[in-house]
C-alpha positions in Angstrom: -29.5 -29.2 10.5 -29.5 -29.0 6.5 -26.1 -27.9 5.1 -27.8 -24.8 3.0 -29.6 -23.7 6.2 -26.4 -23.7 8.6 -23.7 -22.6 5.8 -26.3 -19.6 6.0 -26.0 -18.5 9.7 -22.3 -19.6 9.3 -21.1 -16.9 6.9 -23.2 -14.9 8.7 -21.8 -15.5 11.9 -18.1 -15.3 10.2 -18.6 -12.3 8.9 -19.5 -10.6 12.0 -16.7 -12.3 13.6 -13.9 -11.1 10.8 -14.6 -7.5 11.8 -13.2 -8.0 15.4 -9.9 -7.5 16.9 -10.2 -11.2 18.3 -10.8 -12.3 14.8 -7.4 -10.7 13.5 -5.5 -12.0 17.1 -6.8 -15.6 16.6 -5.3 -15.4 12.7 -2.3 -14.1 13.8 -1.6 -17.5 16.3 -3.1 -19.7 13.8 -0.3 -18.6 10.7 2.4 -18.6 13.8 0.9 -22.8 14.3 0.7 -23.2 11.3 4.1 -22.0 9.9 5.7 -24.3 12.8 3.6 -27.3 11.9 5.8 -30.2 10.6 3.6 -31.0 8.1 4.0 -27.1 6.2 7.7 -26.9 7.5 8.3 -29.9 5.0 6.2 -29.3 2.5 7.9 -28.2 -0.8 4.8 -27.8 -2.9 1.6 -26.2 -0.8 -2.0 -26.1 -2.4 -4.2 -22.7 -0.8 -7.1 -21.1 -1.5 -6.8 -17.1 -2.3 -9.2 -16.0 0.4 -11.9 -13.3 0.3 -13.8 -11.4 2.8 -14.6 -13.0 5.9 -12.4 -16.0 5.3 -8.8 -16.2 6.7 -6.2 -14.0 5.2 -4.5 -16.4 3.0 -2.0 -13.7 1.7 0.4 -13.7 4.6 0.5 -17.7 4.2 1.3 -17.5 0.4 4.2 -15.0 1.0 5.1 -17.4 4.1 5.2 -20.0 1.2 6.9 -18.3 -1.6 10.0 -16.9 0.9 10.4 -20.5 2.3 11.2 -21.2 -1.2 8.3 -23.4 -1.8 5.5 -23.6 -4.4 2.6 -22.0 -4.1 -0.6 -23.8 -5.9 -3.7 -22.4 -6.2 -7.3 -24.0 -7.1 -9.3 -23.7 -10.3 -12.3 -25.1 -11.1 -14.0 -25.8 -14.0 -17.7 -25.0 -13.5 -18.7 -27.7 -17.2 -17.1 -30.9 -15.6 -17.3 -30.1 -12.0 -13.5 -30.8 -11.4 -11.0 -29.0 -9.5 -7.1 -29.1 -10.0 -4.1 -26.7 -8.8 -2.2 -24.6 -10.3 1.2 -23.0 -9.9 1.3 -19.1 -8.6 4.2 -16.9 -9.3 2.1 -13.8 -10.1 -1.3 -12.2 -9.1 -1.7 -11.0 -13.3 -2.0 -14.7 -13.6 -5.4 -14.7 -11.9 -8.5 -14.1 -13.1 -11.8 -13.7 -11.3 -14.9 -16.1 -11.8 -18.5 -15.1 -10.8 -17.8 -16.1 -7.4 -15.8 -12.9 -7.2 -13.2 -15.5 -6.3 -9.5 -15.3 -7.8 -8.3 -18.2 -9.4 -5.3 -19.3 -11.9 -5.8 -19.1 -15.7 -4.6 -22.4 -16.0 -1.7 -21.5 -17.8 0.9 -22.4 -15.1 2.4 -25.8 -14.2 -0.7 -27.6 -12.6 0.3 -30.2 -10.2 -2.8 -32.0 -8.5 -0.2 -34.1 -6.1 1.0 -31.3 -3.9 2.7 -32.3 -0.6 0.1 -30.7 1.6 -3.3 -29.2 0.8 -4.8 -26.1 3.2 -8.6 -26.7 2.8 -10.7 -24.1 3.5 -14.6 -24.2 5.0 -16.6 -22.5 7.0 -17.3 -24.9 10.1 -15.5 -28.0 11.5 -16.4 -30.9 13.7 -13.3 -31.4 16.7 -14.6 -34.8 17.0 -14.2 -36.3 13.7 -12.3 -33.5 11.5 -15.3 -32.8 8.9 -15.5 -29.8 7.6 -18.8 -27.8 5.9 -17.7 -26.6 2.4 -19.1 -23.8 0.5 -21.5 -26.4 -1.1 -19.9 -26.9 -4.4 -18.3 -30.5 -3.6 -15.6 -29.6 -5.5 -12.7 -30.0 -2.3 -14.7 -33.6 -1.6 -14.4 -35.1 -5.2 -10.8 -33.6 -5.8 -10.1 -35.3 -2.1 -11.6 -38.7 -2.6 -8.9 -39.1 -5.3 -5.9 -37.5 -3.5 -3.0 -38.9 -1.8 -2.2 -35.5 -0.5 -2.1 -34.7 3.2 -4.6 -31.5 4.5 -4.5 -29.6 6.8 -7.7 -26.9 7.6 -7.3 -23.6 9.6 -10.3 -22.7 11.9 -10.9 -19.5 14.9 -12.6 -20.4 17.3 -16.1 -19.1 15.0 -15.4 -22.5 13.2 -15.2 -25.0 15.7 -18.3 -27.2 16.6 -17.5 -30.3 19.3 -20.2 -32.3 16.7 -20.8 -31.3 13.7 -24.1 -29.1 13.3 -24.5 -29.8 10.2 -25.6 -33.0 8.1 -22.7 -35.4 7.7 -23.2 -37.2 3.5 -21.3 -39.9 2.3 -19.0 -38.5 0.4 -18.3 -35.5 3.1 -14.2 -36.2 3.4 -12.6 -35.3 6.5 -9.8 -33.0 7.4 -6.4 -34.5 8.7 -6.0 -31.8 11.0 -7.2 -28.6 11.8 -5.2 -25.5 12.6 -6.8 -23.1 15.3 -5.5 -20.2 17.5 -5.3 -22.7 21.0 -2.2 -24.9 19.3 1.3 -25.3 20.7 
């Protein structure tokens, strides 16, 4: 299927699914996998998205971050060049919102684009090879194709395909690894 047809009935189906109990339970194990993961537990510096509406609260994983003593970086991109780099968070007056209705730094922080692990979001993900269906920018692909940084995706059980149902391009990057509820 055509990415722009299946990202459709994907936010769809995640959006129905975000307004469930199971939804919330499934979160709840996935930040407990995630915070015991080696890869977070050493991270000092930790790129994540600030989530909205049907996506995965993010907001218990950046305080996880912060009182960990970490660093918390955050994504902005700029929409003229197509690029995406992080930013530092210490405050949500640092934000701003774009016409995504998605919160993002002002760029005024430390940026640090080499960040020892990167949480990528998406909306679907292939168990067999770790690819991931984006929003459709490309903007996690490019930045990804140049990064040495480790990743690490978080997906319920609504974003898990055994293949992915989607269209697979060449410059689709995959995931590391991917996070989900079932983990031990």
């Amino acid at each position: 299927m055509d990415k722009k047809t299946f990202r459709k009935k994907q936010i769809q189906q995640l959006d129905e699914f975000s307004k469930t109990e199971k939804f919330q339970e499934e979160c709840d194990n996935i930040y407990h996998n995630l915070f015991s993961n080696e890869s977070f537990k050493k991270a000092s510096s930790i790129a994540v998205t600030w989530s909205v509406g049907f996506e995965i609260n993010t907001q218990p994983i950046i305080d996880e971050i912060v009182q960990k003593g970490k660093k918390v970086f955050l994504p902005k991109i700029d929409l003229e060049i197509k690029q995406m780099h992080f930013y530092q968070y210490t405050d949500v007056e640092e934000l701003e919102e774009t016409s995504f209705n998605i919160l993002q730094p002002k760029g005024t922080t430390q940026r640090n684009d080499n960040v020892d692990l990167i949480i990528v979001p998406g909306l679907a993900f292939s168990k067999a090879d770790n690819y991931r269906l984006g929003f459709g920018g490309g903007f996690y692909d490019r930045f990804l194709e140049k990064s040495k940084s480790p990743t690490i995706s978080l997906a319920t059980s609504k974003h898990l395909y055994d293949k992915a149902q989607w269209d697979i391009d060449s410059f689709d990057i995959s995931i590391k690894q991917i996070i989900t509820s079932e983990m031990e």
